[in-house]
C-alpha positions in Angstrom: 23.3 11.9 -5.9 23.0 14.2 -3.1 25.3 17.1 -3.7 27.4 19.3 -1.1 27.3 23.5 -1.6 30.2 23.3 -3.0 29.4 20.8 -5.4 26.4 22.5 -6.7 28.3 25.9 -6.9 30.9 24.2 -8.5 28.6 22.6 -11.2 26.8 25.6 -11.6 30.3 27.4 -12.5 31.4 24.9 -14.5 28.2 24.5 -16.4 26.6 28.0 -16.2 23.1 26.7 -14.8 21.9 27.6 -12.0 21.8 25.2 -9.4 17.9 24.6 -9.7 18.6 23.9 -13.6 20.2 20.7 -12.6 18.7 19.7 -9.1 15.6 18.1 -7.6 13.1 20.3 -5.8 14.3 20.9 -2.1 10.8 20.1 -1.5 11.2 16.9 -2.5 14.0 16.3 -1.2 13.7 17.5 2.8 16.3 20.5 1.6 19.3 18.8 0.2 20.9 19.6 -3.2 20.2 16.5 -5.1 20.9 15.5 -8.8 18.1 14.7 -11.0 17.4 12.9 -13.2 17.1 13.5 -17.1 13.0 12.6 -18.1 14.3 10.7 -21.3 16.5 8.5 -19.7 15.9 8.5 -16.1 19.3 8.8 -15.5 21.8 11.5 -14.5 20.9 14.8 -16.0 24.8 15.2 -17.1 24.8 11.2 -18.1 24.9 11.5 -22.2 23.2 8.4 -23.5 20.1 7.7 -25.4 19.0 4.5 -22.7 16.4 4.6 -20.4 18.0 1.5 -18.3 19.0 2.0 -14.7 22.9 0.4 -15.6 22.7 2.7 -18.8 26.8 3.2 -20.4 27.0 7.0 -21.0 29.6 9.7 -20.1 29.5 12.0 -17.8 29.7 15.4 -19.1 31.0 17.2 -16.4 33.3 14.5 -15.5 36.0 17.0 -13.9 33.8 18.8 -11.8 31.5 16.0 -11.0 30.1 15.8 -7.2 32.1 14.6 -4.1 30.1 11.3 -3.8 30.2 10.4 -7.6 34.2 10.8 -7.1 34.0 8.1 -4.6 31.6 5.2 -6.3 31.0 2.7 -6.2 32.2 2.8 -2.3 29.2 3.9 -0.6 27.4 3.6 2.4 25.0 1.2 3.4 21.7 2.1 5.9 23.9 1.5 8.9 26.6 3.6 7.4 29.0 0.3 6.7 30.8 0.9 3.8 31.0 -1.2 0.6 31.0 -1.4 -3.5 27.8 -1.1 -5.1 27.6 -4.4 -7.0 25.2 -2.3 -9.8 28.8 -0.9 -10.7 30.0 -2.7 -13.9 33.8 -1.7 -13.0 33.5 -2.6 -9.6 36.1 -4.7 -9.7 39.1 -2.0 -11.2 38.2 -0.4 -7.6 40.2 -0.8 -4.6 38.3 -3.3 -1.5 36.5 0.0 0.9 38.4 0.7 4.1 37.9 2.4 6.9 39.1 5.7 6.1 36.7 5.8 2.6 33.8 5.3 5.7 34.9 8.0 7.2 35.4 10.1 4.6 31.9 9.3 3.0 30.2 9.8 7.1 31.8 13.4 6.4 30.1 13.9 3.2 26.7 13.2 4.8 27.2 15.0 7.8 27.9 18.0 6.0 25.1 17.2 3.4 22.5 17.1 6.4 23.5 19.9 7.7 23.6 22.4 4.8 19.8 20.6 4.2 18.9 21.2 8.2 20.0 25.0 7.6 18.7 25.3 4.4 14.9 24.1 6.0 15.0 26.6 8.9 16.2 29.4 6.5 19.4 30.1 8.1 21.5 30.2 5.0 20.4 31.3 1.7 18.7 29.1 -0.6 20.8 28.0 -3.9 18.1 27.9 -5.9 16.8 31.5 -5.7 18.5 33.7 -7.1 20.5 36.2 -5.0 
């Protein structure tokens, strides 16, 4: 789950790790603040459960604080940025049918995602995971 600033400073505060504690390598990742995932399950590193499978039940332990995008699953965006529920979402159906305004919304959340990453790669703003 690609994660905004605020997200990660959020989680970080909420959490007390430090944002590298609980992301992907920004060299992996072309310089944007990404979950990762736990190496026993595969899953979320803040998904509790004990099951390696992709649709594993668990709960999110920082549920309150959890990132922007993760508020707004399972309406996501597709490759040509049309919005729509992921059908790997086993409550899918409790959610409300994706309108325009989640699309724009989420088209936000990525603009300001690819952004932070593009300023983050050409060193204009300081790096999250080193500390200050």
């Amino acid at each position: 789950m690609p994660l905004s600033e605020e997200d990660a400073l959020r989680i970080s505060t909420a959490t007390e790790l430090s944002v590298k504690g609980f992301t992907k390598p920004l060299s992996e990742t072309g310089g944007v603040l990404e979950l990762a995932n736990s190496t026993d399950t595969n899953a979320c590193v803040f998904l509790e459960t004990d099951s390696r499978e992709l649709d594993a039940p668990g709960l999110c332990q920082i549920h309150q604080n959890r990132p922007t995008g993760c508020r707004s699953y399972p309406i996501v965006l597709d490759m040509e940025d049309l919005v729509f529920k992921d059908d790997l979402c086993p409550w899918k159906e409790e959610f409300e049918e994706p309108n325009e305004g989640h699309r724009t919304e989420l088209l936000k959340l990525d603009s300001l995602i690819r952004s932070e990453a593009a300023q983050r790669v050409q060193g204009d703003v300081q790096d999250l995971h080193e500390p200050e």
